[in-house]
FIPA-957098 format. One record per residue (C-alpha): x negated, y, z. Coordinates in nm, 2 decimals, always signed. Example, Ala and Ser with C-alpha at 12.3 -4.5 7.8 and 13.67 -1.06 7.14 Angstrom:
BEGIN
{east: -1.23&north: -0.45&up: +0.78}
{east: -1.37&north: -0.11&up: +0.71}
END
This chain:
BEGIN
{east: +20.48&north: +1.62&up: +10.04}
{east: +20.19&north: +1.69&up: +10.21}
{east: +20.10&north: +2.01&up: +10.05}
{east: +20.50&north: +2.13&up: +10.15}
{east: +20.42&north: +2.01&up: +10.47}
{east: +20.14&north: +2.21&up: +10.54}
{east: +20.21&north: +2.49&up: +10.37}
{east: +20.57&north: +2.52&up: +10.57}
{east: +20.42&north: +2.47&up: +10.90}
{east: +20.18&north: +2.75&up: +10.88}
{east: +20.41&north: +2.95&up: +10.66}
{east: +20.64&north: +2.96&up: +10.93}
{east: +20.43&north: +2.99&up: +11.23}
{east: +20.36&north: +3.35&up: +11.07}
{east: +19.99&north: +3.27&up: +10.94}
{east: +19.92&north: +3.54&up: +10.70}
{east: +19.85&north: +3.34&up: +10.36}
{east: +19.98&north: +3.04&up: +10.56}
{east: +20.12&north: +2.86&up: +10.25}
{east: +19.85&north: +2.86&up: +10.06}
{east: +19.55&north: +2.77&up: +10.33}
{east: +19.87&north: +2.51&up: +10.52}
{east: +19.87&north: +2.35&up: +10.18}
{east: +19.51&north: +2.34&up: +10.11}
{east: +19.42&north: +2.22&up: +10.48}
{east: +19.70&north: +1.96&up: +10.46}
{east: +19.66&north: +1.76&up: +10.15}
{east: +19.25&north: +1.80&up: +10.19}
{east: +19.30&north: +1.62&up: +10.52}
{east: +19.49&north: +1.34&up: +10.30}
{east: +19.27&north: +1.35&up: +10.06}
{east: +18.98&north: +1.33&up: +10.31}
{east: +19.16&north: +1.02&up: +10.48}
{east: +19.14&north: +0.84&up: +10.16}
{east: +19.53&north: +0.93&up: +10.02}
{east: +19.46&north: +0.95&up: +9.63}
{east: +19.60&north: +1.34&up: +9.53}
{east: +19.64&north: +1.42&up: +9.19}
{east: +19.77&north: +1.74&up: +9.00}
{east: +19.88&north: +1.80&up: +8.60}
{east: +19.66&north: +1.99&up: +8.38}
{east: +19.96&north: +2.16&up: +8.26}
{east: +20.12&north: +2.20&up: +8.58}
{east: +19.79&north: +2.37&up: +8.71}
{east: +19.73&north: +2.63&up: +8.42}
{east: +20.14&north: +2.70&up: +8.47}
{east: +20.03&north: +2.79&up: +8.84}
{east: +19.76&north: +2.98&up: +8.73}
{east: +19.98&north: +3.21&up: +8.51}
{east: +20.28&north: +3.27&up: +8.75}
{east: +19.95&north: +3.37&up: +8.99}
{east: +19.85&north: +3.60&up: +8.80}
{east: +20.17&north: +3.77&up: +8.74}
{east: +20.26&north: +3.78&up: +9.12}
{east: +19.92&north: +3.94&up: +9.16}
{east: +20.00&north: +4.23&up: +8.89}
{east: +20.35&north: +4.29&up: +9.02}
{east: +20.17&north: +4.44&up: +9.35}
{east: +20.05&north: +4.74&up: +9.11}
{east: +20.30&north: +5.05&up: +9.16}
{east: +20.23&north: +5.42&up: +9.02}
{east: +20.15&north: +5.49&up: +9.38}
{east: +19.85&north: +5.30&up: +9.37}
{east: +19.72&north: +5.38&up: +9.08}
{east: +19.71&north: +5.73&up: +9.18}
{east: +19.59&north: +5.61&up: +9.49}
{east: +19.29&north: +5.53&up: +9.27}
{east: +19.23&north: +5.89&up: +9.27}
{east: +19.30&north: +6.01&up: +9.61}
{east: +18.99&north: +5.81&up: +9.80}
{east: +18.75&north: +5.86&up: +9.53}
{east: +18.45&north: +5.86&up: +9.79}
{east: +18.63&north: +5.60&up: +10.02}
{east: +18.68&north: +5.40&up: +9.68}
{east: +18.33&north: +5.40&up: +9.58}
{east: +18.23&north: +5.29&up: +9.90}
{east: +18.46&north: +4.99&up: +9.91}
{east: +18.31&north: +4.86&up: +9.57}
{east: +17.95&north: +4.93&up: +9.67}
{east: +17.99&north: +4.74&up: +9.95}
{east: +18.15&north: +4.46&up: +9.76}
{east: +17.90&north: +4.43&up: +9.55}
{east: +17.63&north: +4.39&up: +9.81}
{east: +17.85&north: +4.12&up: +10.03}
{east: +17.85&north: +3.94&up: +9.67}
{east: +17.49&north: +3.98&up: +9.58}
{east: +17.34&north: +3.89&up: +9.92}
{east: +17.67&north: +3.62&up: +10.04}
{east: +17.53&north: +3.43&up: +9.68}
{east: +17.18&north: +3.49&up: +9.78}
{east: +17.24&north: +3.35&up: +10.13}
{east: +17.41&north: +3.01&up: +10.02}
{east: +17.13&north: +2.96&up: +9.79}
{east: +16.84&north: +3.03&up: +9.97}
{east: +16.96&north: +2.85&up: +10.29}
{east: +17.21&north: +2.57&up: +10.16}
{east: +17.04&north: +2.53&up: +9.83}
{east: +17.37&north: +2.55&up: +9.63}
{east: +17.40&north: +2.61&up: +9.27}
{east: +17.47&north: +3.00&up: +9.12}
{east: +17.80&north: +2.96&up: +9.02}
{east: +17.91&north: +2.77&up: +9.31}
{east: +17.76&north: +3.05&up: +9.53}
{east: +17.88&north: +3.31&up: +9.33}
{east: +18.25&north: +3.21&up: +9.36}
{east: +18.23&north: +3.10&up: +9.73}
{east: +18.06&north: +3.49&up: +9.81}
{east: +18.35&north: +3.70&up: +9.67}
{east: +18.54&north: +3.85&up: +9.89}
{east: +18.95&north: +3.80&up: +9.88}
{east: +19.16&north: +3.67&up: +9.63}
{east: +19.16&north: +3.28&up: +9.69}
{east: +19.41&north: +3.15&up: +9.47}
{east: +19.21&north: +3.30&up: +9.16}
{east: +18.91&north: +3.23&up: +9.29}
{east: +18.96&north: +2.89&up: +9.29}
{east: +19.17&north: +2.93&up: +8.97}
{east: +18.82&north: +3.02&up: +8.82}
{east: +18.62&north: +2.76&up: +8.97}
{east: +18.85&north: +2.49&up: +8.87}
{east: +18.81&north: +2.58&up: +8.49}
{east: +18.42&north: +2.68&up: +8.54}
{east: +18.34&north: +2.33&up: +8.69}
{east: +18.19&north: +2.48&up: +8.97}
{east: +18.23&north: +2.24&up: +9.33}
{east: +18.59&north: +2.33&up: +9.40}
{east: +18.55&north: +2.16&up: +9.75}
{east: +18.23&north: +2.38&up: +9.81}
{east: +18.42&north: +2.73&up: +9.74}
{east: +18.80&north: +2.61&up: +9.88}
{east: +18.60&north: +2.54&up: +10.23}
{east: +18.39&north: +2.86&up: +10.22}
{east: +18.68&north: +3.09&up: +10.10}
{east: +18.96&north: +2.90&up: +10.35}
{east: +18.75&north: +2.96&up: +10.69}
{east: +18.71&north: +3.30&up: +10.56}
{east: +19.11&north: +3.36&up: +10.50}
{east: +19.16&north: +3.20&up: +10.84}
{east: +18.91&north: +3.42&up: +11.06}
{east: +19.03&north: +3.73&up: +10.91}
{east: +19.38&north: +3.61&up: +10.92}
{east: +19.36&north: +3.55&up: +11.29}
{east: +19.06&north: +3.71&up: +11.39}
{east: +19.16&north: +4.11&up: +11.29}
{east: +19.55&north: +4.07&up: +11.42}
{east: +19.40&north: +3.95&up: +11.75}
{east: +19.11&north: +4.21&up: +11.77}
{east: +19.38&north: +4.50&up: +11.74}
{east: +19.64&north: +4.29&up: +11.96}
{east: +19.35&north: +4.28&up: +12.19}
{east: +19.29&north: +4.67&up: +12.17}
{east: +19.64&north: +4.72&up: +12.22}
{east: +19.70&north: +4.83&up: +11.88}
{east: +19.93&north: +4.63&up: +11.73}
{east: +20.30&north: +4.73&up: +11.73}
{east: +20.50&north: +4.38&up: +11.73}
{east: +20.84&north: +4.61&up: +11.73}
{east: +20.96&north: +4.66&up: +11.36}
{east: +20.78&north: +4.64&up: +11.06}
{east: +20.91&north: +4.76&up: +10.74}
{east: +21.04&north: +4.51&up: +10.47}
{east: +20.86&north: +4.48&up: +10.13}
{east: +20.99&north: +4.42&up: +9.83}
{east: +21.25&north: +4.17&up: +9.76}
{east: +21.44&north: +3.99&up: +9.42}
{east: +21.73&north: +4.07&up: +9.36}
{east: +21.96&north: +3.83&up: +9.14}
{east: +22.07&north: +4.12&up: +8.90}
{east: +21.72&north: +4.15&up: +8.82}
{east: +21.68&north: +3.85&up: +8.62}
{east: +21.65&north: +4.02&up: +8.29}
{east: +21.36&north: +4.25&up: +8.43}
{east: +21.18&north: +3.85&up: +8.58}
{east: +21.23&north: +3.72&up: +8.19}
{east: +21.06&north: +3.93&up: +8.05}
{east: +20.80&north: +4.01&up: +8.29}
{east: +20.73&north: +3.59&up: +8.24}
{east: +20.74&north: +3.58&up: +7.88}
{east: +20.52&north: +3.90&up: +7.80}
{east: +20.26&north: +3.81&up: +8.13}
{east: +20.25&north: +3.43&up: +7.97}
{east: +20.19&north: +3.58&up: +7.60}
{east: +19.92&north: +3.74&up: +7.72}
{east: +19.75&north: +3.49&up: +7.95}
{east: +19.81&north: +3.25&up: +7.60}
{east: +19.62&north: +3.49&up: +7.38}
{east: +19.39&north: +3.57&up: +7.62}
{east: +19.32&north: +3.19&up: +7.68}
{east: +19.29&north: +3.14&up: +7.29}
{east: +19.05&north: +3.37&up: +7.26}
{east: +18.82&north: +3.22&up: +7.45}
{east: +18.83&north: +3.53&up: +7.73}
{east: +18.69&north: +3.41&up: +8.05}
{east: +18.97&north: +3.31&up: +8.30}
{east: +19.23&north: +3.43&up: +8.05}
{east: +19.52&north: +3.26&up: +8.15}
{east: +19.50&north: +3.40&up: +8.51}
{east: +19.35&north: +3.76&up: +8.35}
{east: +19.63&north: +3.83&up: +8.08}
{east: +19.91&north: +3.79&up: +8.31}
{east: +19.76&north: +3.96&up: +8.58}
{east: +19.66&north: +4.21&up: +8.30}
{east: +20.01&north: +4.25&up: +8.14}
{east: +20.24&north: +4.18&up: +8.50}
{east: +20.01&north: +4.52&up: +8.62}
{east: +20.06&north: +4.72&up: +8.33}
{east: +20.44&north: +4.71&up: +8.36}
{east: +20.45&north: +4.79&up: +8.68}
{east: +20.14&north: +5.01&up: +8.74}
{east: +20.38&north: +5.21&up: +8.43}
{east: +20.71&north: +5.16&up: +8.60}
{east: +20.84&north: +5.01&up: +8.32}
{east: +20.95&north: +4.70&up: +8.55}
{east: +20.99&north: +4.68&up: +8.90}
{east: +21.13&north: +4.31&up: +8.97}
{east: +20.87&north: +4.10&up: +9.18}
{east: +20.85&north: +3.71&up: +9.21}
{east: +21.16&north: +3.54&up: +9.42}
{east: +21.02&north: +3.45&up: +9.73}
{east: +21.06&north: +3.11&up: +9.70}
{east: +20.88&north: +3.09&up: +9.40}
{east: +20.61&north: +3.28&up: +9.53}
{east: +20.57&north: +3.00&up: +9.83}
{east: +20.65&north: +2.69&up: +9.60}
{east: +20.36&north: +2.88&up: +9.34}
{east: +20.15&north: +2.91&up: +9.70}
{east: +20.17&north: +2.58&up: +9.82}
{east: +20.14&north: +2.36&up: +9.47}
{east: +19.81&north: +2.56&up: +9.38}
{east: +19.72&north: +2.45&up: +9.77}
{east: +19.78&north: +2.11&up: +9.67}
{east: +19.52&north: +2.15&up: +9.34}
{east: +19.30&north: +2.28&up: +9.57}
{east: +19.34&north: +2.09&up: +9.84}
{east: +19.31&north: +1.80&up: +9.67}
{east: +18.98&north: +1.84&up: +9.53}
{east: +18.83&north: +1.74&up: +9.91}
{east: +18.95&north: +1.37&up: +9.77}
{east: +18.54&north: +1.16&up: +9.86}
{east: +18.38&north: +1.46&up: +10.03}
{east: +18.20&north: +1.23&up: +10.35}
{east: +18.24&north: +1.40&up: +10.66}
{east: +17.87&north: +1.53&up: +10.68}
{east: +17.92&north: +1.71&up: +10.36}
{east: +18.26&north: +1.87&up: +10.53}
{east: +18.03&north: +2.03&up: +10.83}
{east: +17.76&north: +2.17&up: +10.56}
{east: +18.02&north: +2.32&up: +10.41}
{east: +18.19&north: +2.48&up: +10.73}
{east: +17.84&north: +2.60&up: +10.86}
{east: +17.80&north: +2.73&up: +10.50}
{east: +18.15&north: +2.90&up: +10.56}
{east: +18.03&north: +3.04&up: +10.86}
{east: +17.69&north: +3.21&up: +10.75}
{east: +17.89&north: +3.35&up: +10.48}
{east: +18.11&north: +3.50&up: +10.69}
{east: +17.86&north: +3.67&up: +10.93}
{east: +17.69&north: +3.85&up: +10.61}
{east: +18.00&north: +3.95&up: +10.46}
{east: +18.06&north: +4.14&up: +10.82}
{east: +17.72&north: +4.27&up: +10.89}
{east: +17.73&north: +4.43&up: +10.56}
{east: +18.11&north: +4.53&up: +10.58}
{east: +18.04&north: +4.69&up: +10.90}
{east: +17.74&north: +4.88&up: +10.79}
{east: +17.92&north: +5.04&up: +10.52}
{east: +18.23&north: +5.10&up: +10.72}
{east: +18.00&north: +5.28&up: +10.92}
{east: +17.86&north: +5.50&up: +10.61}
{east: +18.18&north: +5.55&up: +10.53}
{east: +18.28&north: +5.73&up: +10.90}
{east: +17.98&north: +5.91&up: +10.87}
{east: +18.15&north: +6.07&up: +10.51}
{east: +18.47&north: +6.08&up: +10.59}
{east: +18.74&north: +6.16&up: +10.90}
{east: +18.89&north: +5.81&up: +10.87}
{east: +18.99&north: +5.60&up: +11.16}
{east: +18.75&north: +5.35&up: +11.19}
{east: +19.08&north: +5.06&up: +11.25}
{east: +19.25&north: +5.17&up: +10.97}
{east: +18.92&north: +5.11&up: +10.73}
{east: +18.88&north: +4.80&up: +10.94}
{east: +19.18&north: +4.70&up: +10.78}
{east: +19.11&north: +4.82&up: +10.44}
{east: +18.79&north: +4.68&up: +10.41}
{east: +18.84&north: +4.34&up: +10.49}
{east: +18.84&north: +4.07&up: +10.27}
{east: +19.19&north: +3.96&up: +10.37}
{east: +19.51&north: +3.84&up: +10.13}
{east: +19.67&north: +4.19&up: +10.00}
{east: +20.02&north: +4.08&up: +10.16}
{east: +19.83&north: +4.00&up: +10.52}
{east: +19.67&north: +4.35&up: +10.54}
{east: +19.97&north: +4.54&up: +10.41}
{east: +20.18&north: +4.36&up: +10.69}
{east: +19.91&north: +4.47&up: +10.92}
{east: +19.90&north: +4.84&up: +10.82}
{east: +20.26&north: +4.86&up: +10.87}
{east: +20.26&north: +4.74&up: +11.19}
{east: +19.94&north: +4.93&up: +11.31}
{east: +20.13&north: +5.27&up: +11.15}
{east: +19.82&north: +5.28&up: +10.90}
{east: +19.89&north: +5.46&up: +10.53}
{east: +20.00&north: +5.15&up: +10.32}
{east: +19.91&north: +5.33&up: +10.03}
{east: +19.56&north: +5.40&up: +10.15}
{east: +19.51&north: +5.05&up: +10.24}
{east: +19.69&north: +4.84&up: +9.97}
{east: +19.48&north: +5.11&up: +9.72}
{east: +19.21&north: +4.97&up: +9.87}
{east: +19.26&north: +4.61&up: +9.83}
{east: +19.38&north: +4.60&up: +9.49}
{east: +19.09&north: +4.81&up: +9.36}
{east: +18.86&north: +4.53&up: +9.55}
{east: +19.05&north: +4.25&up: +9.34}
{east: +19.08&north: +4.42&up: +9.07}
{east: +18.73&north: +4.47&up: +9.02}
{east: +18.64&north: +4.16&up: +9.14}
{east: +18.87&north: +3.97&up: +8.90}
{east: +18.71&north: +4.19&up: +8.60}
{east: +18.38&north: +4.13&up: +8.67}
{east: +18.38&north: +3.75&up: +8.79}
{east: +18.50&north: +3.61&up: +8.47}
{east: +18.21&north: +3.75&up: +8.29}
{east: +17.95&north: +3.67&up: +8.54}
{east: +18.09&north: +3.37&up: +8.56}
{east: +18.05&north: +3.26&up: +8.19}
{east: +17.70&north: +3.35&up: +8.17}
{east: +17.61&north: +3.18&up: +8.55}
{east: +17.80&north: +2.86&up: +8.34}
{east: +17.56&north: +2.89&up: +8.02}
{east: +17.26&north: +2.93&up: +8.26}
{east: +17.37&north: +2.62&up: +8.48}
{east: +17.16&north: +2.39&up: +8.31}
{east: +16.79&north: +2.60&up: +8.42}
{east: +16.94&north: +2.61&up: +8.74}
{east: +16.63&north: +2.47&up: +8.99}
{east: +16.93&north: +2.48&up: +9.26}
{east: +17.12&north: +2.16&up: +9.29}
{east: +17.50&north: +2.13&up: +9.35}
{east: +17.62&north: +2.15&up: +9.72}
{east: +17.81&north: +1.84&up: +9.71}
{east: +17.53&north: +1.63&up: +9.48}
{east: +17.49&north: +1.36&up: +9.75}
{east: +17.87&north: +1.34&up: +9.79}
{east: +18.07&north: +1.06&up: +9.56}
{east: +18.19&north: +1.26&up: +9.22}
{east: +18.55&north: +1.28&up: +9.17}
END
């Protein structure tokens, strides 16, 4: 209830990646207030697995040669990923003291759901990364819009529609399901780090990065998937004492500012390379919800296929590479000096 609550109040209200961060806020808050919150195993890894395939149904043979059409613009994006991971990590240990993989998972930029999907099954402190990654969504999620609003930028008038379900597409939605959940299954029984999110983003991308399929989620399953992983999430804040909670935010906040510093810098490189306006790789840069900065695009009269390339390569690589790192920050954990950001907090 509270998660639906949540969720549907900023979903509404127009707040890009509102279900998911309305959820998360709401049922922390009731977790925080001492409401006990509680969420399947099996219902959580399902969630994880319809995530993943709503993530590879964004894919289109547009993007992919996309991949090739930015090649420097591309290489900077990932560059400059890599840095905001290295030093955002660096950062939360050196000044908060937090653990590697804890640090590691709050510092990558976009893609909160699997994110969190990952620090759930790593063990890492879910409340930790959830607070660090949801004051990130929410700054950009206001922040940009109002900074081009501001500039005068931002065309409220129309906006072109995405993709949609249609009911005569239910054939094309079964077996997208069953061959996305075959894969997260072997990919899970394999051991493969974060398969079940991995193998159904893996296999949803492939059939549509190929054209083989081109049904997407229903949009009410896509907010009902939204707002229940919220609530997992969300309800991992369940003991977390109030100084903890501002730690965390400040933690959020430093975060933040060196994931922008560095952004900018290389945004700046990239001008210097390329003719590019600098809003539009503003918009392409940021480490925003792929929905949120397509929306914005569209609205700003920006190349959607410019930015959305953008975005997915950013996830993509990041959701390639984090499993693995993540695996071996896990074996390491125990010769970790660092302790874990929420030690002093009651363990739930």
């Amino acid at each position: 209830m509270f998660a639906a609550i949540g969720g549907l109040v900023l979903g509404y209200l127009g707040m890009p990646a509102g279900y998911l961060s309305g959820s998360i806020l709401a049922v922390a808050i009731a977790a925080l207030a001492g409401r006990p919150m509680h969420v399947p195993t099996t219902m959580m890894r399902v969630l994880v697995v319809l995530i993943g395939i709503s993530l590879g149904a964004v894919v289109t043979p547009e993007t992919l040669r996309g991949v090739t059409s930015y090649p420097v613009s591309i290489a900077v994006l990932l560059a400059a990923t890599v840095v905001i991971v290295v030093a955002g990590t660096a950062y939360l240990r050196v000044v908060h003291g937090w653990d590697k993989l804890t640090a590691y998972l709050a510092s990558v930029p976009g893609g909160l759901s699997q994110v969190m999907a990952l620090a759930i099954e790593f063990k890492a402190d879910v409340r930790a990364v959830a607070i660090v990654q949801t004051v990130r969504v929410i700054i950009l999620a206001v922040g940009l819009p109002a900074l081009f609003a501001g500039l005068g930028l931002v065309d409220h008038t129309h906006a072109e529609p995405t993709a949609s379900f249609s009911p005569s597409q239910f054939d094309e939605l079964a077996i997208l399901i069953v061959v996305s959940a075959f894969a997260a299954v072997i990919a899970h029984k394999i051991r493969f780090p974060g398969g079940l999110l991995f193998g159904a983003m893996l296999a949803s991308a492939a059939l549509h990065g190929t054209d083989t399929l081109r049904v997407v989620m229903p949009w009410w399953l896509s907010y009902v998937v939204m707002i229940a992983f919220g609530a997992v999430s969300g309800a991992r804040f369940a003991n977390t004492p109030l100084r903890l909670l501002l730690r965390f935010t400040g933690a959020a906040l430093g975060v933040f500012a060196v994931a922008v510093a560095i952004t900018g810098g290389f945004a700046v490189l990239l001008l210097g390379l390329l003719d590019i306006p600098i809003a539009e790789v503003m918009v392409a840069y940021a480490p925003g919800a792929v929905d949120a900065m397509l929306l914005l695009a569209l609205a700003l009269h920006f190349d959607p296929v410019y930015v959305g390339t953008h975005h997915l390569v950013r996830i993509f690589f990041a959701m390639i590479v984090t499993p693995f790192v993540v695996r071996l920050r896990a074996r390491g954990g125990e010769k970790d000096p660092a302790v874990k950001p929420s030690a002093d907090a009651i363990d739930d």
